[in-house]
VOTOR-535461 format. One line per field, with one value per residue (C-alpha): x, y, z; residue number from 1. Coordinates in pm, 1 decimal. Example, Ala and Ser with C-alpha at 12.3 -4.5 7.8 and 13.67 -1.06 7.14 Angstrom:
c1: (1230.0 | 1367.0)
c2: (-450.0 | -106.0)
c3: (780.0 | 714.0)
pos: (1 | 2)
//
This chain:
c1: (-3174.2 | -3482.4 | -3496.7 | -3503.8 | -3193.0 | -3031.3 | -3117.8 | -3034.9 | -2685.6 | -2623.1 | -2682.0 | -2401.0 | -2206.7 | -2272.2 | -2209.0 | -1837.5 | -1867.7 | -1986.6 | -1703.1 | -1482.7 | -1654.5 | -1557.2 | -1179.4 | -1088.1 | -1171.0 | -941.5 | -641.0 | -722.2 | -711.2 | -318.6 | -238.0 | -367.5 | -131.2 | 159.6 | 59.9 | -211.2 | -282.4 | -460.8 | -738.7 | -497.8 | -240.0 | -437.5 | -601.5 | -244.2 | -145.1 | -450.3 | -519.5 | -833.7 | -1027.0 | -1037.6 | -1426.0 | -1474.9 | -1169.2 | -1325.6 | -1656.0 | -1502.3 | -1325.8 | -1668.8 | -1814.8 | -1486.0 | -1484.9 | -1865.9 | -1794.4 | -1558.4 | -1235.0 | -1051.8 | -1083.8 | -997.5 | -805.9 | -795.9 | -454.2 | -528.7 | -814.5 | -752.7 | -841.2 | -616.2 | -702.0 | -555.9 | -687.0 | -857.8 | -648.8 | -427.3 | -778.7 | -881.4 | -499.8 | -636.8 | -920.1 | -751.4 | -543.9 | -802.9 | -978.6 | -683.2 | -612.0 | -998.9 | -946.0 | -617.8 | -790.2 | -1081.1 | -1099.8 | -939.7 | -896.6 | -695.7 | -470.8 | -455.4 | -346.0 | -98.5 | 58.4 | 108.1 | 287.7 | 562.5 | 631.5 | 359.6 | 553.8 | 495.1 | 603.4 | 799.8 | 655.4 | 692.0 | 895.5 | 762.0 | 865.3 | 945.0 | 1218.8 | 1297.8 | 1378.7 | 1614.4 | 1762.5 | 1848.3 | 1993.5 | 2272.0 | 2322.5 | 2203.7 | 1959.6 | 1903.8 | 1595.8 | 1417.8 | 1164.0 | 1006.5 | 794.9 | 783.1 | 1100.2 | 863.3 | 693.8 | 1016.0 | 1196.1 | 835.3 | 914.4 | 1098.9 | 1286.2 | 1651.8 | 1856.7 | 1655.9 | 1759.2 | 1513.2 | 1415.2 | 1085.7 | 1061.5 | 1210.6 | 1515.2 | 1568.9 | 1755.7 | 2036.0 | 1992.5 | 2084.8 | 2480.9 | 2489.7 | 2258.6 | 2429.4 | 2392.0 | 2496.2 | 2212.1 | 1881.9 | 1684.9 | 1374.7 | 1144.7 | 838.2 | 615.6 | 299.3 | 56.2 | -187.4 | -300.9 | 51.2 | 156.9 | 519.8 | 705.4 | 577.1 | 705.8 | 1001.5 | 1078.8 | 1006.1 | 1274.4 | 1494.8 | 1480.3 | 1508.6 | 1842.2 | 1944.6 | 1901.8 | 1778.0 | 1445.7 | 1145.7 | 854.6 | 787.2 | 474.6 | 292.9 | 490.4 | 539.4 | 209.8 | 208.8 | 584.5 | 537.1 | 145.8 | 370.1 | 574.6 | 906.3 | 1160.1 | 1070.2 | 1369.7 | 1267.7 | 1508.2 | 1590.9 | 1510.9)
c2: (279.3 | 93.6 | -139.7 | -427.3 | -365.9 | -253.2 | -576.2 | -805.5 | -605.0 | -607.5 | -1000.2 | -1022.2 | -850.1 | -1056.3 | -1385.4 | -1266.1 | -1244.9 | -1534.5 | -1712.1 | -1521.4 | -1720.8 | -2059.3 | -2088.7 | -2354.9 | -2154.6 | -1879.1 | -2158.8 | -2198.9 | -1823.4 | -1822.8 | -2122.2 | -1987.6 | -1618.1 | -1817.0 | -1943.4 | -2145.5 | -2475.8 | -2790.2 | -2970.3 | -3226.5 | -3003.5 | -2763.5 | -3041.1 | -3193.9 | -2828.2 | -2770.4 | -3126.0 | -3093.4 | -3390.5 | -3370.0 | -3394.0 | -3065.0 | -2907.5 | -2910.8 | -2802.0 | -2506.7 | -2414.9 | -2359.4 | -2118.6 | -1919.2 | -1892.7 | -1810.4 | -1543.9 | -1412.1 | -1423.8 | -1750.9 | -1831.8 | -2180.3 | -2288.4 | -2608.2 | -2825.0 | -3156.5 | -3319.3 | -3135.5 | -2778.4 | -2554.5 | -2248.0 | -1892.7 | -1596.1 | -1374.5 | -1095.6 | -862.1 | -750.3 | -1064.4 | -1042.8 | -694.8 | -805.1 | -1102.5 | -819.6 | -581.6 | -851.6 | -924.7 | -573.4 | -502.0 | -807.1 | -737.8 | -406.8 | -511.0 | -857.4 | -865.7 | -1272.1 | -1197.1 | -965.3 | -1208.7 | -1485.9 | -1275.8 | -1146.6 | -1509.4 | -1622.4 | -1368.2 | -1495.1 | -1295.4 | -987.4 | -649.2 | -730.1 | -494.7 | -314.2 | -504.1 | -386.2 | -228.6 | -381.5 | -38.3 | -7.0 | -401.5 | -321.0 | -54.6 | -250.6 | -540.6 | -252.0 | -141.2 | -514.1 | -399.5 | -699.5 | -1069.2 | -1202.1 | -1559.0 | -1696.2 | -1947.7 | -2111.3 | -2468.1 | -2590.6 | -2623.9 | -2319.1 | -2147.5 | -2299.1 | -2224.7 | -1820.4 | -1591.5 | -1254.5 | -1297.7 | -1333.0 | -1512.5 | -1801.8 | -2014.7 | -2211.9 | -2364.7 | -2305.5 | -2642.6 | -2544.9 | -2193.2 | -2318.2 | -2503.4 | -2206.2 | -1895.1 | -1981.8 | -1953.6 | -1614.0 | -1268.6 | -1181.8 | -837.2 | -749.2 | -727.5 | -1035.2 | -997.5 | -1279.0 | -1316.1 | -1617.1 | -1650.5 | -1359.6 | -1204.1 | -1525.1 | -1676.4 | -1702.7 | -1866.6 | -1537.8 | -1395.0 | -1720.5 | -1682.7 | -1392.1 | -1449.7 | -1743.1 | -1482.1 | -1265.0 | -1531.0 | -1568.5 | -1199.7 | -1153.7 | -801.3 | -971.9 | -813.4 | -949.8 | -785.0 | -630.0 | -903.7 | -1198.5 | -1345.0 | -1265.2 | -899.2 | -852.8 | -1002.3 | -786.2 | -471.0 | -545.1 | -649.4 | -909.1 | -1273.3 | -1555.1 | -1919.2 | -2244.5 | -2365.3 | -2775.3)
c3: (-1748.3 | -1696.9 | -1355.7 | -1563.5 | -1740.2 | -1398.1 | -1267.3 | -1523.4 | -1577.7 | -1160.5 | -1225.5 | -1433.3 | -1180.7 | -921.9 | -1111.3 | -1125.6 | -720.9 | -695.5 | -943.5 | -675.6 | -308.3 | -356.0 | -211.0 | -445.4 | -759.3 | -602.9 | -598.2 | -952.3 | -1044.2 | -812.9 | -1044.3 | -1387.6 | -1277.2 | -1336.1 | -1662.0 | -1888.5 | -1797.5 | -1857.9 | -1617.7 | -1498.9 | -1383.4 | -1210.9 | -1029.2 | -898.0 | -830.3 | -631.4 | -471.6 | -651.8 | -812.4 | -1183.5 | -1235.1 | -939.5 | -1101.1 | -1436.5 | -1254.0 | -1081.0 | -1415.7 | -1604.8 | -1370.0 | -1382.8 | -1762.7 | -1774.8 | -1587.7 | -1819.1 | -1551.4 | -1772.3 | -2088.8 | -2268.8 | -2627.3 | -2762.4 | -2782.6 | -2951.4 | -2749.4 | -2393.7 | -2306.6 | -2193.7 | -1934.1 | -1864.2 | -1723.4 | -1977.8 | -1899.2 | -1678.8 | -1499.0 | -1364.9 | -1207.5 | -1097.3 | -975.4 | -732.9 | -634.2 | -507.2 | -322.0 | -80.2 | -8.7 | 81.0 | 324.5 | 456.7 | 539.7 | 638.8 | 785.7 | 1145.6 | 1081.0 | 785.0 | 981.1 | 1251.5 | 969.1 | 841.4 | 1146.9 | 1250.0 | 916.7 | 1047.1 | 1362.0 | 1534.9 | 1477.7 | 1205.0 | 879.6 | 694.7 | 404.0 | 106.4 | -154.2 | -452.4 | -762.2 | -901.3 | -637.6 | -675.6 | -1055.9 | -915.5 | -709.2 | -940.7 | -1178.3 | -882.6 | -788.0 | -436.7 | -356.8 | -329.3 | -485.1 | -367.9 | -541.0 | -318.2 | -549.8 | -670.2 | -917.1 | -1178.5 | -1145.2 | -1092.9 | -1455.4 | -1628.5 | -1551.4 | -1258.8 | -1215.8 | -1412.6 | -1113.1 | -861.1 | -665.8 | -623.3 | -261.4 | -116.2 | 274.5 | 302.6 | 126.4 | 327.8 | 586.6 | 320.5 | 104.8 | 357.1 | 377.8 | -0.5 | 8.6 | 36.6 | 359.6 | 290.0 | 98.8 | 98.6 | 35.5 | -126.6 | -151.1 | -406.3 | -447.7 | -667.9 | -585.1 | -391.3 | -230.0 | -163.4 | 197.6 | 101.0 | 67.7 | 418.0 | 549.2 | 372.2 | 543.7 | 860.6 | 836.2 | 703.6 | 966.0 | 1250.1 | 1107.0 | 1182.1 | 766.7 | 633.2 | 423.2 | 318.9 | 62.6 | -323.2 | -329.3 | -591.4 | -701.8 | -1056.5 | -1193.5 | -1110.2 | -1226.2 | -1511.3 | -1619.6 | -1551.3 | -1889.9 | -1682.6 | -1797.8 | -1750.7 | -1746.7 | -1813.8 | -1752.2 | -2117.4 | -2125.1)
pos: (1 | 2 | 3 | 4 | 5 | 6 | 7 | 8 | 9 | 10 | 11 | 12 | 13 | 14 | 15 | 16 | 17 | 18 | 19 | 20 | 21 | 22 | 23 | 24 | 25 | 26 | 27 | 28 | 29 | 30 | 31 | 32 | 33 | 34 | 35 | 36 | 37 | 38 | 39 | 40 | 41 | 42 | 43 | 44 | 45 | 46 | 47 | 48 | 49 | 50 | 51 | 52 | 53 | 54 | 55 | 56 | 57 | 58 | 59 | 60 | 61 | 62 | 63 | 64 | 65 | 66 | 67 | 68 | 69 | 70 | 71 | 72 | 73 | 74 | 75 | 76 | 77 | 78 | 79 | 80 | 81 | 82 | 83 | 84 | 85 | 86 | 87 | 88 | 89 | 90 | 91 | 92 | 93 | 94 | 95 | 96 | 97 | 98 | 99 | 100 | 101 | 102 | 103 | 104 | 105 | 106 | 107 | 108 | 109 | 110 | 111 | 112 | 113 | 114 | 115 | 116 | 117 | 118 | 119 | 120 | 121 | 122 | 123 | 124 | 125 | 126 | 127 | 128 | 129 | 130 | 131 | 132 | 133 | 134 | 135 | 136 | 137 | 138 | 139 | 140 | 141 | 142 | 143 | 144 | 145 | 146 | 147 | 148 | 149 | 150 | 151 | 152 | 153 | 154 | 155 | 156 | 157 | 158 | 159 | 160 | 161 | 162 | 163 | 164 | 165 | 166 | 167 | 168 | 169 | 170 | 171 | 172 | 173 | 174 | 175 | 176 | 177 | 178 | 179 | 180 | 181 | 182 | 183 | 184 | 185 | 186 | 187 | 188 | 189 | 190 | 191 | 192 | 193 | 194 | 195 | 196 | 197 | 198 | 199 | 200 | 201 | 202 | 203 | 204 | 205 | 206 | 207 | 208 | 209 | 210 | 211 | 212 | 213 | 214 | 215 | 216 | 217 | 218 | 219 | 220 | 221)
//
C-alpha cells in the first residue's frame, strides 16, 4: 500500500474517532440503541437543541455509525448496525480499564463500595427459564413500553423505593438499563442492596440483549 493510500484510508479511520469525542453525540448513539428516531425526539431525550442535535447527527452518519430513512417530511435515525453497538461497547470497557476517573465514577454510583459482577445475559436467559430471578428495567416508561425483557418490571430510581415491597425479595434482582453508557442500573443496584436485597446489574442492557437475537416484549397501545 502506497503512503498515500495509507493516509487517506487512516483518515477515514479517524473521522469515526472523532464522530466518537463529542459526549453529546455519544447520548445520541445510547438513544438511537434503543431504537430509530426522529430529530425532535432525540433532542428532548438528550436536552439537546434541535439545530446542534441535527448538527451532531450529520457527522455521525458521515461517518457511517447511523444511518437515516425518510418518513413523510422528517428524517428518521438508527444506528447502521449491530457494530456501531459493538463499537460503543468496546469503548467503555477500554475506559473502565483504563481511565482511573472512570473507575472512580463508577465506584461512587455504588455507594463507594465493589460492585458485583454483572450478570451475563447468557446466564440471565437461564435464569428467566427456571423462574430463579427478578428482572428491573430502570429505564424511562416510554422507553420501557417501546421494547424490554418479557418479564421485567419496570422502575426509574425514583420509583425503587415504592417498587422493592412488590419485588421478590427471594430472588435475585437483576437490573438492566440502556447500555454501555447508562449509569441507572449501577444505581439501581446499589439502592437494592442498601435494602439488604441480593441485586446485581446485566452485563449490556436493552440494546445488547436485543443484537444477540433474544426475545423482545413491547406494551401493545
Amino acid at each position: 500500500m502506497s503512503s498515500s493510500a495509507k493516509s487517506t484510508l487512516l483518515e477515514e479511520y479517524a473521522m469515526v474517532a472523532r464522530a466518537l469525542s463529542a459526549p453529546a453525540r455519544l447520548l445520541i448513539l445510547e438513544q438511537l440503541a434503543q431504537g430509530e428516531r426522529g430529530v425532535e425526539a432525540l433532542a428532548g431525550k438528550t436536552g439537546l437543541a434541535i439545530a446542534n442535535c441535527s448538527q451532531h447527527l450529520q457527522q455521525l452518519r458521515r461517518s457511517g455509525l447511523v444511518t437515516s430513512r425518510r418518513d413523510g417530511k422528517g428524517v428518521i435515525y438508527r444506528l447502521t448496525d449491530v457494530k456501531t453497538l459493538a463499537l460503543m461497547n468496546l469503548l467503555s470497557v477500554v475506559a473502565e480499564r483504563n481511565l482511573a476517573q472512570v473507575e472512580r465514577i463508577l465506584r461512587g454510583l455504588s455507594g463507594g463500595e465493589d460492585a458485583p459482577e454483572p450478570l451475563s445475559r447468557d446466564a440471565l436467559a437461564e435464569r428467566l427459564a427456571d423462574g430463579t430471578v427478578t428482572v428491573l428495567d430502570v429505564r424511562p416508561a416510554d422507553e420501557f413500553a417501546a421494547g424490554h425483557i418479557p418479564g421485567a418490571v419496570n422502575a426509574t430510581l425514583a420509583d425503587i423505593g415504592r417498587t422493592i415491597p412488590e419485588l421478590d425479595t427471594g430472588s435475585q434482582i437483576v437490573a438492566y438499563c440502556r447500555g454501555p453508557y447508562c449509569i441507572y442500573a449501577h444505581q439501581a443496584v446499589a439502592i437494592l442492596r442498601e435494602h439488604g436485597l441480593d441485586a446485581r446489574r446485566l452485563e449490556g442492557g436493552l440494546p445488547e440483549w436485543r443484537a444477540d437475537g433474544r426475545p423482545v416484549l413491547a406494551v401493545a397501545r
